[in-house]
DOMI-29173 format. One record per atom (N, C-alpha, C): residue in one letter; y, z, x. Coordinates in steps of 0.1 Angstrom, whole numbers, plus 2048, in hexadecimal, padded with zeros to 3 digits. Atoms other than C-alpha are relative to their C-alpha. Layout:
REM residues N
aYZX/...
This chain:
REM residues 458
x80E8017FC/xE9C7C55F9/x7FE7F2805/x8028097FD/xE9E7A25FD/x8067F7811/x7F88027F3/xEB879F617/x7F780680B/x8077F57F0/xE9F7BD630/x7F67F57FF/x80D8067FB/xE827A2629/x8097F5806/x7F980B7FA/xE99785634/x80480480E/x8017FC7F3/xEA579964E/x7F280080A/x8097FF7FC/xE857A465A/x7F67F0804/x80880C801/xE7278165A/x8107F480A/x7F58077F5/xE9377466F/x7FE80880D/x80B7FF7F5/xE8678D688/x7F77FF805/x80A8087FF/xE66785686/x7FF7F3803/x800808800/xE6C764689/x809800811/x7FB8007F5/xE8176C6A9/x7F880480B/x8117F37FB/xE637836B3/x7F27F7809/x80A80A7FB/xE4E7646B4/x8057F8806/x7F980E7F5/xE6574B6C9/x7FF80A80B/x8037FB7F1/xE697666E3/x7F4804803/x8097FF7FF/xE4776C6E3/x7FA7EF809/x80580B7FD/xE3B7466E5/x8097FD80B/x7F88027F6/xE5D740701/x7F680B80C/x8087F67FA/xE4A760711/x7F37F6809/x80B8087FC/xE2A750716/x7FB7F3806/x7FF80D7FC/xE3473071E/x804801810/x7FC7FB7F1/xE4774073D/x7F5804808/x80D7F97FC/xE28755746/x7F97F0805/x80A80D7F8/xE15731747/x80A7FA807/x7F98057F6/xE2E72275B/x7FD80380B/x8017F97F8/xE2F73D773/x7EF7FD805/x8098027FD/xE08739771/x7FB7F4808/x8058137FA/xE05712778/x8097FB80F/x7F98017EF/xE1E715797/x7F9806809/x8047F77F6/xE0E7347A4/x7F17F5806/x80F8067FC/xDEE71F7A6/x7FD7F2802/x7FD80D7F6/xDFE6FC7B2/x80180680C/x8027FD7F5/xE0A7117CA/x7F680380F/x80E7F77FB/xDEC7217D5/x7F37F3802/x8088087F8/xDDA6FE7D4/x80C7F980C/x7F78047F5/xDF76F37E6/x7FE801810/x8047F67F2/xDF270A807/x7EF7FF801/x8118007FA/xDCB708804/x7FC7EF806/x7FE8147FA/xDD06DC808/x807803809/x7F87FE7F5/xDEA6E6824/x7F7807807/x8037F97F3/xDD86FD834/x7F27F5804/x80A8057FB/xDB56E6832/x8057F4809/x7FF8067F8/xDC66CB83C/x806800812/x8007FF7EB/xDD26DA860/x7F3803805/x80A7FC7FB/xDB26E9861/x7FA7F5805/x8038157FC/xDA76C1863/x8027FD80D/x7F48077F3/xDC46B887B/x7FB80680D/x7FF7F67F4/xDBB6D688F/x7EE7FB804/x8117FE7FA/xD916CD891/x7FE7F2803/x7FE80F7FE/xD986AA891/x807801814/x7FD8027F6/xDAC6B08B3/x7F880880B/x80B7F57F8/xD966CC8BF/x7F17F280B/x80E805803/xD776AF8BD/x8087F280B/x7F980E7FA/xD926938CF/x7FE805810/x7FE7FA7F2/xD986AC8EB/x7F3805803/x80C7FD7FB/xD716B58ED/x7FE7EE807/x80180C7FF/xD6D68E8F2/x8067FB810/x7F88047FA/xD8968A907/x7F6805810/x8087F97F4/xD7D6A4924/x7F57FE803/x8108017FF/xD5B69991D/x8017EF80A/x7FD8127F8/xD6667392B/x80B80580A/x7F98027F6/xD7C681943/x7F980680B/x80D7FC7F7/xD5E697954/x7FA7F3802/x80880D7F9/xD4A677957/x8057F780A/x7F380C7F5/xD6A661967/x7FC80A80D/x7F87F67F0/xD7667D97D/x7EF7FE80D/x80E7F97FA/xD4B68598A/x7FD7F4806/x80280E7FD/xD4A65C98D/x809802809/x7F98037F9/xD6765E9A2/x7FC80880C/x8027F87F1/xD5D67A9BA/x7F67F9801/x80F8097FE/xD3A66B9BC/x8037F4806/x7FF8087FC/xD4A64E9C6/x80480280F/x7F77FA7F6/xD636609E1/x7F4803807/x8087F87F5/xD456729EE/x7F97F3804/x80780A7FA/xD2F6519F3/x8097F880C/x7FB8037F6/xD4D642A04/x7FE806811/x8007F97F4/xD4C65AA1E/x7F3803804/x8117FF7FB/xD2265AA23/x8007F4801/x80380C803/xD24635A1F/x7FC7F9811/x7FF8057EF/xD16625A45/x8047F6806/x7F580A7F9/xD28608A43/x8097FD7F8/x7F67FF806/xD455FBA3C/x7FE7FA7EF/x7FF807811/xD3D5E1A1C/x7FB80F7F9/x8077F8806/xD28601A0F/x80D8087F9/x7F97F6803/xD47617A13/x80D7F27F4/x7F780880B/xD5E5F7A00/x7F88037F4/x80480180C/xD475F79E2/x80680C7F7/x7F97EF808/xD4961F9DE/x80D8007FC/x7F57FA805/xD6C6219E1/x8077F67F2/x7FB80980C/xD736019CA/x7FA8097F3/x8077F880B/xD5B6179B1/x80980C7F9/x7F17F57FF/xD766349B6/x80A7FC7FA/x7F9804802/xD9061D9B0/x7FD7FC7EE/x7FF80880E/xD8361098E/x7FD80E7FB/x7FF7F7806/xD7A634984/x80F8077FD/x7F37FB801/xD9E63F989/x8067F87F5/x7F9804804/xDAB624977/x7FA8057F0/x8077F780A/xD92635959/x8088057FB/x7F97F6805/xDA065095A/x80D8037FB/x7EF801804/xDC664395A/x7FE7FC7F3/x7F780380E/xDC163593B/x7FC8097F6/x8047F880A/xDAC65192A/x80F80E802/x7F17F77F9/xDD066893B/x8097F87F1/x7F1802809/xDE7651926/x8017FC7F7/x80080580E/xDDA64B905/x7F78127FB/x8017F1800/xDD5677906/x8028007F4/x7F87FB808/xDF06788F1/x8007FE7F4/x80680880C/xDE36618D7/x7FB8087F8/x80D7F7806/xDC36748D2/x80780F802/x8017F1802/xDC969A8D8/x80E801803/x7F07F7801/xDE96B38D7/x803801810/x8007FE7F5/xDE76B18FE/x8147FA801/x7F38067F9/xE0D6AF913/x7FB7F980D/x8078087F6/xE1069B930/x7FB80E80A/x8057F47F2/xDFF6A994F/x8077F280C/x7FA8037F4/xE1769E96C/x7F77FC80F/x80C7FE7F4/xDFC6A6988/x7F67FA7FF/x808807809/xDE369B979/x7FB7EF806/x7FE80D7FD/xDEA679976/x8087F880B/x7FB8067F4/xE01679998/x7F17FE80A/x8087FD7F6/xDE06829A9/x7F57F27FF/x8078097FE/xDC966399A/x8067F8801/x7FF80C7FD/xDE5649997/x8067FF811/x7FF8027F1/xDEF6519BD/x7F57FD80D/x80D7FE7FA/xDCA6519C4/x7FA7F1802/x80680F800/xDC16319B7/x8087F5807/x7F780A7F9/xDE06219C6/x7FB7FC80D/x8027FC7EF/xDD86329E9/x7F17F5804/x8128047FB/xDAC6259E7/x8027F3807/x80180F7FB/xDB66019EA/x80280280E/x7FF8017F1/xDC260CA0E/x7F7803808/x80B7FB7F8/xDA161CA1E/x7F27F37FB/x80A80E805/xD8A5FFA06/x8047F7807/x7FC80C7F8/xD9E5E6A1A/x7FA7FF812/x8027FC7EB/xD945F8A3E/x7F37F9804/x8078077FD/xD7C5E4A4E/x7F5806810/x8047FC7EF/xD775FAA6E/x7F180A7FC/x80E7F77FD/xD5260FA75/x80780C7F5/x8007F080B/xD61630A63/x80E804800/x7F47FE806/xD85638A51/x80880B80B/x7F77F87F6/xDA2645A68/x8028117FB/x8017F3805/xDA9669A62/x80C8037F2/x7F880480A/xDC6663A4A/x7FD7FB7F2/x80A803808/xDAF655A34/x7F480A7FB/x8097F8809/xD9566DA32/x80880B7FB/x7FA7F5805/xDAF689A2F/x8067FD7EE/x7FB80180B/xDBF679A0E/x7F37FC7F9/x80C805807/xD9B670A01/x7FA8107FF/x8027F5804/xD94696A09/x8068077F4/x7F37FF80C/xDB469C9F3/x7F87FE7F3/x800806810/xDA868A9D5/x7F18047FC/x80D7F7801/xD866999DA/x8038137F9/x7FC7F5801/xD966BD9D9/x8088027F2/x7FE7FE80B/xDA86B39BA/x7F77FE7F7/x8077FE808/xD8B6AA9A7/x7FB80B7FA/x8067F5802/xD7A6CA9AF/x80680A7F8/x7FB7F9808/xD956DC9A0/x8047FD7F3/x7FB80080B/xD9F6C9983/x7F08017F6/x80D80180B/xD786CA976/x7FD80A7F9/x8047F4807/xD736ED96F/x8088007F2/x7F380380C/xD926EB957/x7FE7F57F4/x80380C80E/xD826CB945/x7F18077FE/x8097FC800/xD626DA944/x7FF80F7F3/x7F97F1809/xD726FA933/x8067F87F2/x7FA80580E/xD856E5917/x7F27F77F9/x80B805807/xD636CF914/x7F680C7FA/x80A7F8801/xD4B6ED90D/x8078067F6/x7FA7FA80B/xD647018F6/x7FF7F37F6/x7FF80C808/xD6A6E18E2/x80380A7F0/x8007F680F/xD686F08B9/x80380C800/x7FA7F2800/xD697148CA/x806807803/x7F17F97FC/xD8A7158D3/x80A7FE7FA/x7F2804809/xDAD7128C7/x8067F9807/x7F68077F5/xDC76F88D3/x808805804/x7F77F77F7/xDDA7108DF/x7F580280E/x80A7FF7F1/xDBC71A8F8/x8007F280A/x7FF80A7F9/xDB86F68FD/x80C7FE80A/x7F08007FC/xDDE6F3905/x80280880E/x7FF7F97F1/xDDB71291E/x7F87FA80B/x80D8037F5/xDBD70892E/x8047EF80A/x7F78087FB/xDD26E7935/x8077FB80B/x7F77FD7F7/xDEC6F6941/x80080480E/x8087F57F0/xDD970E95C/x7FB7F0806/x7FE80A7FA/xDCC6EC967/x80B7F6806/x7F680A7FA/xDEF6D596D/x80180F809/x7FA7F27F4/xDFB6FB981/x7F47FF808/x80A8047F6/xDD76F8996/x8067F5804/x7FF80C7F6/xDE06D79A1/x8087FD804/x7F67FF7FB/xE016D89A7/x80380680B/x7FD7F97F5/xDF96F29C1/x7F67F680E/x8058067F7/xDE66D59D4/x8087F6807/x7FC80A7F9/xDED6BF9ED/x8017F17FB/x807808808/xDEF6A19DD/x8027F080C/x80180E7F0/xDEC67A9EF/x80B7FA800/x7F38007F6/xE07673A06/x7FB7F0805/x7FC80C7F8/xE11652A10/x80D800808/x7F37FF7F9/xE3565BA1B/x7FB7FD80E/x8008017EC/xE3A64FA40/x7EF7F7803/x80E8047FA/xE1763DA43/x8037F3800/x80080C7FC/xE1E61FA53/x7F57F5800/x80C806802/xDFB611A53/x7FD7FC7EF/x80380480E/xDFA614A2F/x80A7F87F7/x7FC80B805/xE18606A24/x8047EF807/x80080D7FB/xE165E8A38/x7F37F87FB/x80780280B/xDF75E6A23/x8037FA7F5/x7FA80180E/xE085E6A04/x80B7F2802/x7FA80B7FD/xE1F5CEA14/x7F77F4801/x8078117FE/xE085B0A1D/x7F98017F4/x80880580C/xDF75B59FA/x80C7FA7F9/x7F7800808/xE185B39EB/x80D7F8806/x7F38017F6/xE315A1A06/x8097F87F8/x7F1807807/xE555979F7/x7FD7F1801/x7FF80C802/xE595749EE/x80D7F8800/x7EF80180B/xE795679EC/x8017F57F6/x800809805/xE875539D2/x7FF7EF805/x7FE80E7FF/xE7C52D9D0/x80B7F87F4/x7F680880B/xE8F5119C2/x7FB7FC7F0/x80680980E/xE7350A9A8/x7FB7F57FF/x80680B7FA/xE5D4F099F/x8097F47F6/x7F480B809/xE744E5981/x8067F8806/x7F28097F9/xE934DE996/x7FE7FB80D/x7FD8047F2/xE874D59B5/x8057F1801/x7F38107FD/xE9D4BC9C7/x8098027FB/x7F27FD805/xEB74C59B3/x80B80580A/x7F27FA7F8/xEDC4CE9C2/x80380C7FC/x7FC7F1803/xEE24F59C1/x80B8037FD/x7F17FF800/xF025039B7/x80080F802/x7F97F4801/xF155249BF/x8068057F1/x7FF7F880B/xF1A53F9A6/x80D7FA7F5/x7F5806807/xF3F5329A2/x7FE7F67FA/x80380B804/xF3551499D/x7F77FF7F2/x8077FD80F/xF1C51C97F/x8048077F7/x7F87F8809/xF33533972/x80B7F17F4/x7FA80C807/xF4851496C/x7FA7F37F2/x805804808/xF2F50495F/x7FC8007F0/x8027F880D/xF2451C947/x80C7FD7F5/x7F8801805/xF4951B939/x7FF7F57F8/x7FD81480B/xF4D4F5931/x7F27FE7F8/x8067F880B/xF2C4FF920/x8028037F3/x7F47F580E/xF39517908/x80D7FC7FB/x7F3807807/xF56504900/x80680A7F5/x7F57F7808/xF6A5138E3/x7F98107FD/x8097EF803/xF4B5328DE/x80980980F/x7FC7F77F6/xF60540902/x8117FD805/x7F1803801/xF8152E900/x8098067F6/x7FA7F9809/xF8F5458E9/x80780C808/x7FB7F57FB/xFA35638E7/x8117FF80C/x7F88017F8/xFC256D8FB/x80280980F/x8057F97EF/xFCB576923/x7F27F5805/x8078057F6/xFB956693D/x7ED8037FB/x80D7FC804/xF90564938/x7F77FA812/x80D8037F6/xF75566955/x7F28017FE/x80F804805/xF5455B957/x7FB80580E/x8057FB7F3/xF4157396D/x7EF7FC801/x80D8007FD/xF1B573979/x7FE8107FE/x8067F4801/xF09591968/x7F7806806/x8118007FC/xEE559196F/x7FC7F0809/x8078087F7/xECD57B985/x7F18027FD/x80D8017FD/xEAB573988/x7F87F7804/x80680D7FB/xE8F55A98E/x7EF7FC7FA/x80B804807/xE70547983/x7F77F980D/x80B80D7F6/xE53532997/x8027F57F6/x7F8810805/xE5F513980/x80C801801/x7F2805803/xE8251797A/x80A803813/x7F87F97F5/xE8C52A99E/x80880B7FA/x7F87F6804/xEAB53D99E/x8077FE7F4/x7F980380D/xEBD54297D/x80C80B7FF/x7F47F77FE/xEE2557974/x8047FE7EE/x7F87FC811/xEF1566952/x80B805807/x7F4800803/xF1456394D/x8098047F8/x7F97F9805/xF2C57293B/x80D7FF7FF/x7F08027FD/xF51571931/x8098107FF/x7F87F5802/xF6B58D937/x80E8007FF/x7F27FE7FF/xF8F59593B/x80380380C/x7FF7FF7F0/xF9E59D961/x7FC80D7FE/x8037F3803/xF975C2955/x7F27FF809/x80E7FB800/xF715BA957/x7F98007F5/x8057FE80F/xF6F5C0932/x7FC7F27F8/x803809807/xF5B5AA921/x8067F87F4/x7F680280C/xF6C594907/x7F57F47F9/x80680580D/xF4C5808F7/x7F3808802/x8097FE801/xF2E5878ED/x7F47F9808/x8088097FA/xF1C56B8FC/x7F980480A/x80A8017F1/xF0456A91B/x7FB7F1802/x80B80B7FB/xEF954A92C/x7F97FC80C/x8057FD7F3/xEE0541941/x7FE7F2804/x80180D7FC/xEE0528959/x7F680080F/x8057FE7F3/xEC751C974/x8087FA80D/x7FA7FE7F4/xED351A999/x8047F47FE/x7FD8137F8/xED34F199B/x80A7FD7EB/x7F0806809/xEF04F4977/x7F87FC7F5/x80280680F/xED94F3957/x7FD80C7F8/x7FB7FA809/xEE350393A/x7EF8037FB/x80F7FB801/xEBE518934/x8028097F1/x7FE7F580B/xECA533914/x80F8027FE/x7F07FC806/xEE953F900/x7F680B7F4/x8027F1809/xEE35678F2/x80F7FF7FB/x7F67F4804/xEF857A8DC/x7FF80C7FD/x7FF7EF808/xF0259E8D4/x80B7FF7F5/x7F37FA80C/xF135AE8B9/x7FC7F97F5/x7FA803812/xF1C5A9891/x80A7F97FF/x7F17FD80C/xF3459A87C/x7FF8087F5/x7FD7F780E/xF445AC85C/x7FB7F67F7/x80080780D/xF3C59E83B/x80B7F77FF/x7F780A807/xF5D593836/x8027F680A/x7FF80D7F7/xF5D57B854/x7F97FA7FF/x80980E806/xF3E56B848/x8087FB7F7/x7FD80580F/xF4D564825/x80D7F5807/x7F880E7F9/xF6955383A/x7FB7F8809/x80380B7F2/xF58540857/x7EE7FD7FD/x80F805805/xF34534844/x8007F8807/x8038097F9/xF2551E850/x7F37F57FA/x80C809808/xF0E4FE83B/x7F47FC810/x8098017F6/xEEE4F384E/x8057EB80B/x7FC8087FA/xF054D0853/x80B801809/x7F87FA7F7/xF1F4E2864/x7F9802810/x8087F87F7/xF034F387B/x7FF7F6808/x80480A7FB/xEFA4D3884/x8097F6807/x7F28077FF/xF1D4C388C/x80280780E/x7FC7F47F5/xF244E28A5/x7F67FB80A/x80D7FE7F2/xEFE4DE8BA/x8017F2805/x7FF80B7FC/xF044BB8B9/x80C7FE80B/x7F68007F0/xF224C18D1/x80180580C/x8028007F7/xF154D88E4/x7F57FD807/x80C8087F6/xEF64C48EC/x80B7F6806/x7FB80D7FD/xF114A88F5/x802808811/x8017F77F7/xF184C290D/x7F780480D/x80C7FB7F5/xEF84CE91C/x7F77F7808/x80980A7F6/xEE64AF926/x8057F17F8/x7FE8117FE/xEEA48892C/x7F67FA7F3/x80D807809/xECA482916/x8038067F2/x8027FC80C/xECC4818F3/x7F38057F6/x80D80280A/xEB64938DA/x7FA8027F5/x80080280C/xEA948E8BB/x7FE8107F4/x8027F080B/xEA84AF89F/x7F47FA7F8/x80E801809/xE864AF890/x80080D7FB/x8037F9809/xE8C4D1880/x80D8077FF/x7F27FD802/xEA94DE86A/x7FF80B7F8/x8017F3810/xEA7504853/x8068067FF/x7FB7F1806/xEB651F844/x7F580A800/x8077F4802/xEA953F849/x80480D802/x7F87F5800/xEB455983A/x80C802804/x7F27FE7FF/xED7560847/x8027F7810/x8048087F8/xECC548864/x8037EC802/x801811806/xED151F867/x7FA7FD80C/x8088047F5/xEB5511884/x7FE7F7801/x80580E7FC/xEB64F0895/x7F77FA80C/x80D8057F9/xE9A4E08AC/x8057F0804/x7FB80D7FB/xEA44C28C1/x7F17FE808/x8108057F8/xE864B18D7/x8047F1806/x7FB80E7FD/xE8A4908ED/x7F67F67FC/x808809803/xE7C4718DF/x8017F280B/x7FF80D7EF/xE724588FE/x7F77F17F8/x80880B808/xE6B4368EF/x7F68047F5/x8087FD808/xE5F4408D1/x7F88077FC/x8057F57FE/xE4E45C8DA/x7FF80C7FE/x7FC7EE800/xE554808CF/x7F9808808/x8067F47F5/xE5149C8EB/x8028117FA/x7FD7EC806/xE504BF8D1/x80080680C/x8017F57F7/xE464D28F2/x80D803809/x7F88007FB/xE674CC900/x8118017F4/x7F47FC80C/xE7E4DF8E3/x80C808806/x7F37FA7FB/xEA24E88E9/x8038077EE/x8017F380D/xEA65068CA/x810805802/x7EF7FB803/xECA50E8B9/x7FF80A7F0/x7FD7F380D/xECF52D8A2/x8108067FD/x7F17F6807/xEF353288C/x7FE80A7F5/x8007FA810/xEFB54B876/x80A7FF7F9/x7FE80F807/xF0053785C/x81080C7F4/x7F27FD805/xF1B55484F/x80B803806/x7F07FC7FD/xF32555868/x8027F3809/x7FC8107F5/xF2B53187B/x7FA80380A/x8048017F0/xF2354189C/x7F08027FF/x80D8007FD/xF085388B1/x7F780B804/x80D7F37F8/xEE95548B7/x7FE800808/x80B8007F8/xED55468CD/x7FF7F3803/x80380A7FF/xECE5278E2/x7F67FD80D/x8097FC7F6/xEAE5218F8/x7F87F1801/x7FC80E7FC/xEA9502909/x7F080380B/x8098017F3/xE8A512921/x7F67FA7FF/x80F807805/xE6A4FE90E/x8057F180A/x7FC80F7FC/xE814DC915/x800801810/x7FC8027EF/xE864EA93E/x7F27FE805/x80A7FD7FC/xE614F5943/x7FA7F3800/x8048107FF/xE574CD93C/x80B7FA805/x7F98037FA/xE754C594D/x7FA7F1805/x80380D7F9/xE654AF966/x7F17FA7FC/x80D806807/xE434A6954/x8047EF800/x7FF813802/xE3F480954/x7F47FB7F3/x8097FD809/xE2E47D92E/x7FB7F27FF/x80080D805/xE1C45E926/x8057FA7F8/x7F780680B/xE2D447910/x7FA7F67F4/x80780C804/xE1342B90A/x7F38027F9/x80A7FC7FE/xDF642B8F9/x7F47F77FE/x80980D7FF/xDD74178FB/x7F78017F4/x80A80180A/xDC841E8DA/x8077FE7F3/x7F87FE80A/xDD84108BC/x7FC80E7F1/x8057F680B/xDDB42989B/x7F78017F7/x80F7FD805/xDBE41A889/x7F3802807/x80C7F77F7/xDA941E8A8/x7FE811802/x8057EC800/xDB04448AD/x7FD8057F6/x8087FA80C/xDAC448888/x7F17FF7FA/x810803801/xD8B43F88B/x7F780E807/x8047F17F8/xD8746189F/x80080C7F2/x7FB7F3808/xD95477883/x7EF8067FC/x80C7FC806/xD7848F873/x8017FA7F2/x80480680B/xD6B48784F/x8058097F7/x7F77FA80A/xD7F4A083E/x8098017FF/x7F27FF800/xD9F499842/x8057EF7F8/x800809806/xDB448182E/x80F7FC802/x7F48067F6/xDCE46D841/x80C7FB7F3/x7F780480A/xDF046E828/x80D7F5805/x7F2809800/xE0A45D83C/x7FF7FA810/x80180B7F6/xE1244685A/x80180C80C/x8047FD7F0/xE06451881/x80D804806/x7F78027FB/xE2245B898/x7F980480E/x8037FF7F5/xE1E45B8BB/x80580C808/x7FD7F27F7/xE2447E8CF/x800806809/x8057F97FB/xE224938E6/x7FF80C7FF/x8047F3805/xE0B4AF8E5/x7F880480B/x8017F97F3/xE034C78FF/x7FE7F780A/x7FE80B7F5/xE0F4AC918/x7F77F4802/x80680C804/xDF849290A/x8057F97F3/x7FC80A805/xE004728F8/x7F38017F6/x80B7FD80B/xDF04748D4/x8067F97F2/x7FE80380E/xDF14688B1/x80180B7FA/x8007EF806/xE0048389B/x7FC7F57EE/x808807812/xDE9478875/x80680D7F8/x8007F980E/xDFB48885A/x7F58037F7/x80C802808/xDDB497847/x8038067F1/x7FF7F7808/xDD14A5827/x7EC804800/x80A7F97FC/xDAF4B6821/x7F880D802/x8047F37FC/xDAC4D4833/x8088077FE/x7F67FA802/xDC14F1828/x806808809/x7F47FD7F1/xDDE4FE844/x7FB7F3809/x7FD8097F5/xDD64E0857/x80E7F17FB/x7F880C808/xDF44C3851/x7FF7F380E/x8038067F6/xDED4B0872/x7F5802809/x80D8037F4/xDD04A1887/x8037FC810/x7FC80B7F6/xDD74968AA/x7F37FB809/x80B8087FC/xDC247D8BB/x8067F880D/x7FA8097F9/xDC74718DD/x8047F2801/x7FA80D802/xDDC4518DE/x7F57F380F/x8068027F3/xDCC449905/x7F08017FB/x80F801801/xDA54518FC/x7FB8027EF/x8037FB809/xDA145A8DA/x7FB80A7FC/x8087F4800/xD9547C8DE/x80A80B7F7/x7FE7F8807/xD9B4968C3/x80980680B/x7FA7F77FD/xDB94AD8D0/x80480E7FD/x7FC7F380A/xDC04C68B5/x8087FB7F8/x7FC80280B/xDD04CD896/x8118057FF/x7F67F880B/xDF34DA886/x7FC8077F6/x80A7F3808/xDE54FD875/x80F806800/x7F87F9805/xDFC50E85F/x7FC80D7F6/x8097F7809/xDEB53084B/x8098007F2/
């Protein structure tokens, strides 16, 4: 008897676990079913958003592209009623600034609403607006026929692309972006079947576009003028004895070709260089650029090292300084002094600047970047020091340091001794302050005493 109740009460007892296991599954199954289910009701509200949110972008949109486009015919048509000519320049300049509207409410579409591009569309106002400047320029009693025909043109596209924005503005909320999307579509296919504005072969008009635009050729610059020019070979050479051991490497023959070209209104013409093998195939990373009259302007690189070539070929920030110091011996006759030396991050960055009797010229920085784990150089850019090239800075100045400090404001509090500078191509007192917070320098002209500005650091 004892054993059937022990039995029994071991079933029972089993009776109640699968029971309680039971129920626990049932709420499981309950608490998922009904994450679920807020799951999909948050997903669906939120497209619903996405979807009335863009509905309300693309009511907007068509709503500001009806006003451009109506501005721009309105304009077209006045051109062509206008009885004289300044009358008809204003109109079409009117035209002109409507189009340009419209291009930019065209190419920030994509931003605001689900719209794709429209091809036609936007060939029809940016070829429009291009074309206006040529009939706003005409000065004659009334526009050749060439002109009014591509002004008809762009007239004929308005008409048709309005209905189509007129249709997406008025549905707006009571449509779907799919309709949107079609309704679109049926517009770029309308205007694609139009004629659109033709410049091909119009002699009159690009001889237009020419005297607005006529080729220049390269000058020598205002940098180097007077300077002695050199042939490519010849700067190639240059470049080399340059680069010294960074291109003297490696085995087989190395050439130093001319890659690229180009040109400035200060510097003139300028050439990047390169080293390869007779192949063709490049054998450094380097690039340099030199201007026409033989001065070393930049040094790029490409590429990585491995890890383990850093761990062998580091490089300390007195090393860094050992190396730039040779190839400044290199780049110019004039020595100059390093006013700034760091580590950064996997970086070591030095700052040279010429000091002319006593003088520091910061605006004229020659910039050196190693990486400081494999030794080689990054980066070297010499264009601040070309651009003052020929600047003649003052040197002298006629106000000693306790007269300019008699200028300073009354909140600042002068820590350390004056040095004399130049700063934006004026001769100044640089006042170490304290006082104001991010400011660490005052400058004060050296020549008049007149407040110049500060050194601001956030």
């Amino acid at each position: 008897m004892l054993k059937w109740i022990s039995i029994m009460n071991t079933k029972t007892g089993a009776l109640i676990d699968m029971n309680v296991l039971t129920k626990s599954i049932i709420g499981l199954l309950c608490a998922t079913t009904l994450a679920g289910t807020y799951f999909s009701y948050t997903e669906h509200q939120n497209n619903r958003q996405w979807e009335q949110q863009q509905q309300r972008n693309t009511q907007y949109w068509s709503h500001m592209q009806s006003i451009y486009l109506r501005n721009f015919d309105y304009a077209l048509a006045e051109s062509l009623a206008a009885p004289k000519f300044a009358d008809r320049q204003v109109a079409l300049q009117s035209a002109i600034e409507n189009a340009n509207l419209i291009l930019q409410l065209v190419r920030s579409a994509s931003a605001t609403t689900n719209f794709q591009s429209w091809p036609a569309y936007e060939s029809f106002i940016t070829n429009g607006s291009r074309y206006l400047a040529y009939p706003a320029n005409e000065k004659e009693i009334s526009l050749n026929p060439d002109q009014l025909d591509q002004i008809q043109r762009l007239r004929k596209f308005v008409r048709t692309a309005l209905p189509y924005l007129d249709l997406m503005r008025e549905k707006g909320d009571g449509t779907s972006l799919s309709d949107i999307e079609r309704i679109s579509t049926e517009m770029e296919e309308a205007l694609s079947q139009l004629d659109s504005v033709s410049t091909y072969g119009n002699k009159a008009f690009n001889e237009f576009v020419y005297n607005q635009n006529p080729y220049a050729p390269p000058k020598p610059g205002t940098v180097f003028a007077g300077e002695p020019t050199y042939k490519a070979t010849e700067l190639a050479a240059k470049a080399k004895i340059f680069m010294g051991e960074a291109w003297n490497t490696g085995a087989g023959k190395q050439i130093v070709n001319m890659v690229s070209g180009g040109s400035s209104p200060q510097l003139g013409e300028v050439m990047d260089f390169k080293l390869s093998d007779t192949a063709g195939r490049p054998t450094s990373s380097y690039i340099a650029t030199l201007s026409k009259s033989g001065h070393v302007l930049q040094v790029t690189r490409d590429g990585s090292t491995s890890e383990e070539e850093a761990v062998e070929q580091s490089m300390d920030l007195k090393q860094a300084i050992t190396v730039a110091d040779t190839w400044m011996a290199r780049w110019s006759d004039e020595r100059l002094t390093i006013v700034a030396k760091e580590i950064k991050g996997t970086s070591i960055h030095i700052t040279y600047i010429p000091v002319r009797e006593q003088v520091s010229i910061p605006q004229m920085q020659v910039l050196w970047e190693f990486d400081r784990r494999t030794g080689a150089l990054k980066t070297f850019n010499a264009y601040n020091y070309f651009y003052n090239y020929n600047k003649t800075f003052p040197l002298h100045p006629k106000l000693t340091a306790q007269q300019a400090s008699e200028n300073l404001g009354p909140k600042v509090i002068v820590s350390g001794k004056p040095k004399l500078e130049i700063y934006n191509s004026k001769l100044v007192y640089a006042f170490s302050v304290t006082g104001i917070e991010g400011v660490s320098h005052v400058y004060i002209n050296a020549l008049t005493g007149a407040y110049e500005g500060i050194n601001y650091r956030l």
